[in-house]
C-alpha positions as CSV (number, residue, x, y, z in Angstrom):
1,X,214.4,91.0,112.6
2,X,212.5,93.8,110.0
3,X,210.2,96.0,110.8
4,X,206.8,95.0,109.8
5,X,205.6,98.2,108.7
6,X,208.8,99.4,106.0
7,X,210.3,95.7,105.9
8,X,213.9,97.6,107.1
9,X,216.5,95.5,109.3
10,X,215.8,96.4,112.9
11,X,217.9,95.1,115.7
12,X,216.0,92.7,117.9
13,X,215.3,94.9,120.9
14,X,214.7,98.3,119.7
15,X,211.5,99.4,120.8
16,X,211.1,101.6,117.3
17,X,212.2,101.4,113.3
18,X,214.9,103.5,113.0
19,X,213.7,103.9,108.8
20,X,209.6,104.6,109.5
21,X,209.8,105.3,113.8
22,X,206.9,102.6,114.2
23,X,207.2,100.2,116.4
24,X,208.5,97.4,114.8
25,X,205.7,94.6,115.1
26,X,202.6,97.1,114.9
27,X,201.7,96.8,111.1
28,X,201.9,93.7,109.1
29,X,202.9,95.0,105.7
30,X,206.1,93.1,106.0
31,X,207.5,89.6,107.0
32,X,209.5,90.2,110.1
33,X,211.6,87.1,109.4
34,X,213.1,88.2,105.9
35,X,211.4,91.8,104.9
36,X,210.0,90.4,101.8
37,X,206.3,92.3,101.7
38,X,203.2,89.9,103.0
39,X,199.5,90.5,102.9
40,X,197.8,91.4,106.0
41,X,195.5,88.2,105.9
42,X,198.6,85.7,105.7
43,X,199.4,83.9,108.1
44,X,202.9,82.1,107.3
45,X,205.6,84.2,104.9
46,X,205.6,82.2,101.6
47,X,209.5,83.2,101.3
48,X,211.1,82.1,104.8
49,X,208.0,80.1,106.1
50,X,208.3,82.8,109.6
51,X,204.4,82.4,111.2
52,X,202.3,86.1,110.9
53,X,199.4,85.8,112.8
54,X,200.5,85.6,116.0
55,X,202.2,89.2,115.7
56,X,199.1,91.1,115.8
57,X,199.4,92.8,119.2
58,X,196.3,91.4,120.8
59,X,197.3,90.2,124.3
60,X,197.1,92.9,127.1
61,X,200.4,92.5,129.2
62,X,198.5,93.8,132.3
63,X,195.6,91.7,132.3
64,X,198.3,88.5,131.5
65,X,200.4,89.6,134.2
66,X,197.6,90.0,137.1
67,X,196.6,86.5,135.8
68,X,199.9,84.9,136.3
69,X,200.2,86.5,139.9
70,X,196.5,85.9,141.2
71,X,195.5,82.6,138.9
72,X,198.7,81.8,137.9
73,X,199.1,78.4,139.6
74,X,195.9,77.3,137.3
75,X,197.6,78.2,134.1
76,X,195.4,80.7,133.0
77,X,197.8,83.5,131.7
78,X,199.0,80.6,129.6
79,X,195.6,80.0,128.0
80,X,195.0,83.8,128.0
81,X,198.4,84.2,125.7
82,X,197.2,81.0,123.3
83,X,199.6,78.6,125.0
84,X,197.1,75.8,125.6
85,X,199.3,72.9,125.7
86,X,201.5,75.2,128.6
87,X,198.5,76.1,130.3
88,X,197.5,72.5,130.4
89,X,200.2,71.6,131.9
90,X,200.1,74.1,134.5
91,X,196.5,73.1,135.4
92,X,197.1,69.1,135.5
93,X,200.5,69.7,137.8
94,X,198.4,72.0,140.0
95,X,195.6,70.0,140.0
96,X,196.6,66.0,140.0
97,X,200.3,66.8,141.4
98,X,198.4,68.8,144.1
99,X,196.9,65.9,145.4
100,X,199.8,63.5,145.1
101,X,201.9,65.8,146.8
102,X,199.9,66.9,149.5
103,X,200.4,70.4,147.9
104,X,203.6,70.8,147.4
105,X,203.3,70.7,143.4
106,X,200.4,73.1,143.6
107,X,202.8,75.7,145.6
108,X,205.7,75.3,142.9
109,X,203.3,75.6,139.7
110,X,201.8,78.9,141.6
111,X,205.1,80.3,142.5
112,X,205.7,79.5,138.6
113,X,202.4,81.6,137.8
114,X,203.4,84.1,140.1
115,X,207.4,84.8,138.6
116,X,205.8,84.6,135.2
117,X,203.4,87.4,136.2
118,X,206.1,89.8,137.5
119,X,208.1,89.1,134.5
120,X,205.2,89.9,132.3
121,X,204.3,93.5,134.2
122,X,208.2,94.7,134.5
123,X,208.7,94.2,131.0
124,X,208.3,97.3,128.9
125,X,205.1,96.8,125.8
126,X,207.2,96.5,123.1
127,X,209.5,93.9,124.7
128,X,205.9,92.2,125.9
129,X,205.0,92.2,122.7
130,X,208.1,91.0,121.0
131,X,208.8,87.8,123.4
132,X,205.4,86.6,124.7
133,X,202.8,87.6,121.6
134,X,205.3,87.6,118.6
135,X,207.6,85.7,119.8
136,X,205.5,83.1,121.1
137,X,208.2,81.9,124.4
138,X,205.9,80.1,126.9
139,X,207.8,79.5,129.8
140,X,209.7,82.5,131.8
């Protein structure tokens, strides 16, 4: 991974750029794929093809934490992260699966939402950031 804001190698899970000290998914002066040096209106890296936009920071791991624990069997710390198709899925198994099932679906999917949501609050911002905004990972 490279740090977005000086485009220097940076190991996966360090929570700042050891060339610049930002953390290294703030800015977006930098592809964090290969380094080479973007635009901050792109949204794909013309050299390794990595997608841009989604690194911008935007998503609140509190708010999509206390989501997945209190709403989480609807999906709707999936839809609050941009993971429609996820939360979709989330809200038909709940819904349709709940009525099939007598329930039982329903419970799973929530305990789903509710894991999710624990994961989301014990992890630290940067990590957050890194695996759920950046990184775009859906599930767990």
């Amino acid at each position: 991974m490279h740090c977005r804001n000086c485009g220097r190698e940076v190991a996966e899970k360090a929570p700042a750029c050891p060339g610049c000290g930002f953390p290294p998914l703030l800015e977006r002066k930098f592809c964090q794929g290969c380094g080479a040096p973007t635009d901050p209106r792109q949204v794909l890296c013309v050299r390794c093809g990595t997608a841009l936009a989604a690194s911008t920071g935007t998503r609140s791991k509190v708010l999509a934490g206390l989501l997945g624990i209190f709403l989480g069997g609807l999906g709707i710390h999936k839809f609050y992260l941009g993971y429609g198709k996820a939360g979709a899925i989330m809200l038909a198994a709940s819904l349709l699966g709940g009525l099939v099932s007598h329930g039982a679906i329903s419970a799973a999917v929530g305990a789903v939402g509710l894991v999710e949501g624990i994961i989301y609050l014990t992890r630290s911002d940067a990590d957050f950031e890194r695996t759920y905004v950046a990184g775009r990972r859906e599930w767990f």
